[in-house]
N, C-alpha and C positions, 0 to 999 in steps of 0.2 A: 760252714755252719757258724751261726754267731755264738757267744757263751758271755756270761756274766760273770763277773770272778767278784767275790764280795770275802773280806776279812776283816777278822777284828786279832789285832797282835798286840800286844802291850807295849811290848820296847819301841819306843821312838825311832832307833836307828834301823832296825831289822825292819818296820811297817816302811820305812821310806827307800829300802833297797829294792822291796819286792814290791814296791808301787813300781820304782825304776825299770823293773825286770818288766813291767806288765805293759808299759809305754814304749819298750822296746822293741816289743811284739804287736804292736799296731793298736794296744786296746786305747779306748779312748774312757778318760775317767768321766763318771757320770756321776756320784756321792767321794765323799774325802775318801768312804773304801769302798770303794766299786767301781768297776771297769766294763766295760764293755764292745765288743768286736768282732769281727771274723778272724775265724782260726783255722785251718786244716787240721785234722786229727792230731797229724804228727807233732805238727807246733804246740797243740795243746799238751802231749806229753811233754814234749820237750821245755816246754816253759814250767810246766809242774816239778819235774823235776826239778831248774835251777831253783825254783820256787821252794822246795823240798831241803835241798840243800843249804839257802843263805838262812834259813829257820832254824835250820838244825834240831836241838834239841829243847828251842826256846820257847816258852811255852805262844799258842797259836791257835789258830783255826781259819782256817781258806777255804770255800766252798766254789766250785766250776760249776755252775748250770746251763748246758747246751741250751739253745730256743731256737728252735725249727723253723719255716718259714710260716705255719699256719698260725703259733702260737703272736709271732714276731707281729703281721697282719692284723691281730688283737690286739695287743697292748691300747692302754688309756695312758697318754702322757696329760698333764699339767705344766706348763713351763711357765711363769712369771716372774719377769724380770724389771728392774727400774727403769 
């Protein structure tokens, strides 16, 4: 399944661990905080977790959105580049 992992962290060093964690895991970054890629379930826990972890108790918010193949089939991209 693919999933989008989108956050907004304040601390500069904790948002660039848990970029680090999410490139680990195959996502590929699509905005400064969004990722996106195929994950198996399990990877997706398992990524949440460490994701859970390097956070700890600092203030945060990470959101995981599965995209199914139907929805993925829709998407409108825009890409413009120089």
């Amino acid at each position: 399944m693919r999933y989008i992992l989108i956050y907004d962290i304040p601390d500069d060093r904790t948002r660039m661990k848990i970029a680090e964690i999410c490139l680990d895991y195959g996502l590929d970054r699509i905005q400064y905080s969004a990722f996106l890629g195929r994950l198996t379930r399990g990877q997706q826990k398992e990524m949440m977790k460490k994701i859970r972890r390097r956070l700890g108790k600092r203030t945060g918010k990470i959101l995981v959105i599965p995209v199914d193949a139907n929805a993925w089939r829709e998407r409108v991209e825009i890409v413009q580049e120089e």
